[in-house]
N, C-alpha and C positions, 0 to 999 in steps of 0.2 A: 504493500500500500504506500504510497506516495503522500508522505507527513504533510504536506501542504491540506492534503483531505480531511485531514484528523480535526475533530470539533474543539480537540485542545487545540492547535494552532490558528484559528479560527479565532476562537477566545482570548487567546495571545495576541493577536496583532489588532485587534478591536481598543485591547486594553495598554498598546505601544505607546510611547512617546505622547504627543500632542491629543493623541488622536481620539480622545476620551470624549464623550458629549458629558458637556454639563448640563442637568436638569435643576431645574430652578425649585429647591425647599421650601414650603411652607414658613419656616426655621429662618429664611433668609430673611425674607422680610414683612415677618409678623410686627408688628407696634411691640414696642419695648416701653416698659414704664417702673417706675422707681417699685411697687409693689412687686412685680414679676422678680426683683430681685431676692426678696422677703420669703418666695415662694421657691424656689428653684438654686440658689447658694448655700453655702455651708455659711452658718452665721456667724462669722469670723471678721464681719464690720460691720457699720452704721452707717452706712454714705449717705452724701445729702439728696434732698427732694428732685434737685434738676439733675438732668443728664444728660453734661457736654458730649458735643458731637463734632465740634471743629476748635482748632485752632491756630493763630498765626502769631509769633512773635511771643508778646506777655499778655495777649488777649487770646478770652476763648468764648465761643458760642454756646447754648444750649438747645434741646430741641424747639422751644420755643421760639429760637431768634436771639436771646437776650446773650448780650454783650458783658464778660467780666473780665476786671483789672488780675489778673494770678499776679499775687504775690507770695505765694506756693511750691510753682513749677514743679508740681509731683513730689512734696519732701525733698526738695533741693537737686532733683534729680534730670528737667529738663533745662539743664545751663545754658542753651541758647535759644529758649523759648520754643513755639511749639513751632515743627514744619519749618524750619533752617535751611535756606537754600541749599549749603554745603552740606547736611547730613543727608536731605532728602536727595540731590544728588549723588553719592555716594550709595545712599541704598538701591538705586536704580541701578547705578553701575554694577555693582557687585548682584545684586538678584538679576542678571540679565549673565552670570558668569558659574559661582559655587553658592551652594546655600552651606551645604553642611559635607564634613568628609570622615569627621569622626577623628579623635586623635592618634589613629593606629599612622596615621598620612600626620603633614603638616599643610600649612596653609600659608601662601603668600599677607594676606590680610592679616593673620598671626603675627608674623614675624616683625614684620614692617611697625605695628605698633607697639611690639614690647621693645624692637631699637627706636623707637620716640623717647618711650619710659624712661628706659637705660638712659639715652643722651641726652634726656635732663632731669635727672636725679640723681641722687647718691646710689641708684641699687645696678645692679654687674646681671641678676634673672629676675624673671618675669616667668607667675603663673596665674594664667587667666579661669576664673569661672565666670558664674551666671549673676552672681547678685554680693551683698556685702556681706550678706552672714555666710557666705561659702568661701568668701576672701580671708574673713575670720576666721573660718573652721581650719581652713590650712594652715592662718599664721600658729593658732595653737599648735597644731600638730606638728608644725613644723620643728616649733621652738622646744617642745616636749622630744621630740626623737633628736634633735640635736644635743642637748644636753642628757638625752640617757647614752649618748653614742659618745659625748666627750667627758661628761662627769661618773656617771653613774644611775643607777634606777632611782636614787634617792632622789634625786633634784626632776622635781616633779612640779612644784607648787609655782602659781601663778597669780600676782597681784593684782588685783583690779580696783577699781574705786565705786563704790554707790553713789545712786542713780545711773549709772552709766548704760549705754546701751550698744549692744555689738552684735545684736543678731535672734533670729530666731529658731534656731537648731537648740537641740536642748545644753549644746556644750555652752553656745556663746550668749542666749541666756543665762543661764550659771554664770558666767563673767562679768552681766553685766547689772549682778547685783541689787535687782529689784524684782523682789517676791512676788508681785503681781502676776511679771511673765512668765516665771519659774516655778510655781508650786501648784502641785496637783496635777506632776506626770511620774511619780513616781521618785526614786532615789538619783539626786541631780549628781553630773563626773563630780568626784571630789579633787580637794586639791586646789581651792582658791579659796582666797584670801583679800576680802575688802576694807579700804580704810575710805578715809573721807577726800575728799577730791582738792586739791590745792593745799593739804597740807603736809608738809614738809614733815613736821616732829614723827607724824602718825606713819611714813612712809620712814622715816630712820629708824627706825621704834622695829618694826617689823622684821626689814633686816639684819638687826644689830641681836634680833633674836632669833634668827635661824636662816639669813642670807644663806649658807651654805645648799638648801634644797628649794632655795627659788631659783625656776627656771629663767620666766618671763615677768617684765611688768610692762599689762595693755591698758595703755590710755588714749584718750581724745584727745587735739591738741584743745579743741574746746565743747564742752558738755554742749550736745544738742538736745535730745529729748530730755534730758536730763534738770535744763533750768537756763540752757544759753548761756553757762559760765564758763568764761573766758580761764583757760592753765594760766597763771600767774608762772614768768620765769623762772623764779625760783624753785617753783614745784617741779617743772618740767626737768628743766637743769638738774636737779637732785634726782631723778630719775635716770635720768643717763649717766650722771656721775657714781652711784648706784649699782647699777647694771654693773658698767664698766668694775667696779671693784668688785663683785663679786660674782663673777660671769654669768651674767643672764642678758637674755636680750631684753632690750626695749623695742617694744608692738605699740607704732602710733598708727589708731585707726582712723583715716584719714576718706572714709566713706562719706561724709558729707560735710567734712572742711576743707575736700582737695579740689581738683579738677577748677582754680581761679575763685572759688567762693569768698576765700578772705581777703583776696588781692595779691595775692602767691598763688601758683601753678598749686605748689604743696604749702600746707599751712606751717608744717617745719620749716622752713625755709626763712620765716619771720622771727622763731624764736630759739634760733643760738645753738640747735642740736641736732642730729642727723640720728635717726634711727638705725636699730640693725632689718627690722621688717615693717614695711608700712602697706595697708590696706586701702584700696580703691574700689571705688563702684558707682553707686546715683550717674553726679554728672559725667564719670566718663564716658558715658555712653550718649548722652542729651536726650534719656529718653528709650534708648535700647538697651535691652538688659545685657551686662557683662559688668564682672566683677576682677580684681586683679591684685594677686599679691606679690609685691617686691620686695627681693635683698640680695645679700652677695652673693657671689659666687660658695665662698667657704662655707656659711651656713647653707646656702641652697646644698651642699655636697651631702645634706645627712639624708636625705631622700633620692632614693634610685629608683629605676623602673617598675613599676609596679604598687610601691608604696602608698600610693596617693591619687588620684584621679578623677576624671568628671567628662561626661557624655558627651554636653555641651559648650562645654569651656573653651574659646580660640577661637569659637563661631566666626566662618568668614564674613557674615553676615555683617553680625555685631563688630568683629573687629576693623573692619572698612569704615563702617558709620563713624566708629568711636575714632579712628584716624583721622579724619574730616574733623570730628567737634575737637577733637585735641590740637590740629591745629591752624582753627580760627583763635583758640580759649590764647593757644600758648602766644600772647603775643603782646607786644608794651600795649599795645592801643587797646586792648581787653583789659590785660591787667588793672593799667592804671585809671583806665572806664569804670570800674571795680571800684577801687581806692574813691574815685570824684562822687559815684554814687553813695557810697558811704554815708558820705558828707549829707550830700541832698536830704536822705532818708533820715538819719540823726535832726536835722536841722529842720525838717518837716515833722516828725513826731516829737520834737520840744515844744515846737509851736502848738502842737494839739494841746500837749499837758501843760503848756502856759494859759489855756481858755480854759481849757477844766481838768485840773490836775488828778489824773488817772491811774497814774505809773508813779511806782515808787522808785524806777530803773530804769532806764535803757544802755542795752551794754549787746557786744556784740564788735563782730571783725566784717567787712567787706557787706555784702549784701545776705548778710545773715545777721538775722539781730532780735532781741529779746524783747518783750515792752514786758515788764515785771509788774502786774496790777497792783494799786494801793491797797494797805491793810482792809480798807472798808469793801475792797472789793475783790478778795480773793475767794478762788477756789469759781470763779465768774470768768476765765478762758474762753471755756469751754462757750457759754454764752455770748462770744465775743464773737468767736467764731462760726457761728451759726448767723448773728445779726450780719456778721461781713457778707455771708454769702446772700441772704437778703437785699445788702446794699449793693450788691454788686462787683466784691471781690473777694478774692480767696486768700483766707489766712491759714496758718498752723498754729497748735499748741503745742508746747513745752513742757508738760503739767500741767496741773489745773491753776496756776497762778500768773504764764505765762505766755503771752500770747508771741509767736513765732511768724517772720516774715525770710523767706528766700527765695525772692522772685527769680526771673532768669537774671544771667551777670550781664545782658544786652539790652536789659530792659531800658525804652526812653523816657527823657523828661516828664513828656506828655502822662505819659503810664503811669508815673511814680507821682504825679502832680496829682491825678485824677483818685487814684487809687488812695491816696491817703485821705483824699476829701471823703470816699465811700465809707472809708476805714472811719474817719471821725462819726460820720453819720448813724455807724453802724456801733458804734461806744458809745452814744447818748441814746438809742435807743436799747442797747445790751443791760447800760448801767445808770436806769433814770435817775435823776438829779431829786 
């Protein structure tokens, strides 16, 4: 018989290449509405009433039409606003070439951007995943099998600080030191050890009592979800100083103060210290998920083939995109666009709490910044944050005491002028007088 005859090959070249008919789902475009999510999700959030459906820049649309100021960008994650010439070009190039190859292969999109990494940072390897907590999950791993392979099995323990947040796997909740995330899965990795964040005595204290089996100490260079506290030098510096005397690394997770947030490519880079491993993800991608951990060469040596791995980590996909936002971000006229916005943003939320003093704080590096509610109005975030979206733009909290703004780092005038006027509107309706 002549295989061409055969119903299997028949059904093979029906099912070849292009040659697929698409039949148009029911699924594809039924009406979607804020309820259907209520009905159909694992209830793992609370998203708000409207449901964007476009956007450009630091503005986004709803299905309604209505126009909102993001001063959001996805938890800090779409750095050059939504639909970027340069990433949505890049995604077209690349999805018109490899989507995916699997890590058995390498990838040109790979390569290309862990030598960006390299040639501007302090780190010699590059290992890419999917998101921040899986950039985390390696740095621990890493920095754990490094020192069981140069010290011993003892030197195990890893410091971290409360409030802090680094992920949601169950290791780097455990790290990140708030009970919320961490309790009620069972018995959390042992072997951390939290002190309080910015202080110095509590972080010599610790070591001076059993440095010998600390491996790592993972910090932010500044608390995001945590409360938008800014590392004080001296704490940072005593952690490297630290480290260095009694061999451990220092793990700065630099998941959403890297990629130009603070006015630095990296937020190390502003305070005086160079990690042994530091953590990327959110903006490096503006929006595409990829995650990335860097350090030396010599430490990267404690993991060999096999060790360590991930499906989708190198994605040509993601790493094409993230090449393009990495380098528009990497650039003086970004950076220091950063650094000017700063200003703007400070100097327009003084002015709010100069008409009706609201904020007991604002603090905060680059286009990441804190407004700290007054005594009479705390644990009213949350509230804050629901009236912005009413007024027309998107905010974050910090805790319930902090209301959180990290819009794109290209956001205009226009945007930041507007957007704070919603913002005022949406704080005297939040927090009636």
């Amino acid at each position: 018989m002549n295989p061409s005859d055969l119903p299997s090959t028949a059904a093979v070249a029906r099912t070849s290449g292009s040659r697929i008919a698409i039949a148009s789902s029911p699924e594809a475009t039924m009406p979607v509405t804020r309820a259907l999510f209520d009905e159909i999700m694992v209830p793992c959030y609370a998203p708000a009433a409207f449901i964007p459906v476009r956007g450009e820049g630091a503005r986004i649309w709803d299905q309604e039409g209505r126009m909102y100021i993001d001063f959001a960008a996805g938890v800090a994650v779409s750095s050059l606003g939504h639909c970027h010439p340069a990433a949505v070009r890049a995604l077209d190039e690349q999805g018109h070439k490899l989507w995916h190859v699997s890590n058995w292969f390498t990838n040109e999109p790979a390569l290309r951007l862990a030598q960006r990494l390299i040639d501007h940072t302090f780190a010699e390897r590059v290992f890419f995943g999917n998101s921040g907590a899986e950039a985390n999950e390696a740095a621990l791993k890493l920095a754990r099998r490094y020192a069981h392979d140069r010290h011993g099995a003892h030197k195990v323990r890893v410091i971290s600080t409360t409030n802090s947040f680094h992920g949601r796997t169950l290791m780097t909740v455990t790290a990140g030191g708030q009970p919320k995330y961490s309790s009620g899965f069972g018995p959390n990795p042992a072997g951390f050890t939290h002190i309080r964040y910015n202080d110095v005595a509590a972080l010599e204290a610790v070591f001076a009592e059993g440095g010998d089996d600390i491996c790592a100490v993972l910090l932010e260079p500044m608390q995001g979800e945590g409360g938008m506290t800014p590392g004080t030098p001296e704490f940072l510096q005593a952690a490297r100083r630290l480290c260095t005397q009694h061999g451990a690394l220092l793990i700065l997770d630099e998941i959403q103060s890297g990629m130009g947030r603070t006015g630095a490519l990296f937020s190390y880079m502003q305070k005086g210290i160079v990690p042994d491993i530091l953590t990327s993800a959110k903006g490096l991608g503006g929006g595409f998920p990829i995650g990335a951990m860097l350090t030396t060469t010599e430490i990267a040596s404690a993991f060999s083939v096999g060790v360590h791995g991930t499906t989708f980590g190198g994605n040509p996909l993601a790493c094409h995109v993230a090449g393009a936002v990495f380098d528009v971000i990497n650039t003086t006229e970004v950076l220091d666009g950063v650094k000017a916005r700063h200003a703007l943003f400070m100097e327009g939320l003084r002015a709010i709490n100069q008409r009706r003093p609201v904020f007991a704080d604002l603090r905060g590096e680059g286009v990441w910044l804190g407004c700290e509610l007054a005594e009479a109005w705390r644990g009213k975030a949350g509230a804050v944050m629901q009236a912005a979206g009413n007024a027309g733009v998107l905010v974050l909290m910090a805790g319930p005491d902090v209301v959180r703004l990290a819009p794109p780092l290209t956001i205009s005038l226009d945007e930041i002028l507007e957007g704070l006027a919603r913002l005022e509107r949406a704080i005297d309706a939040a927090l009636p007088h």
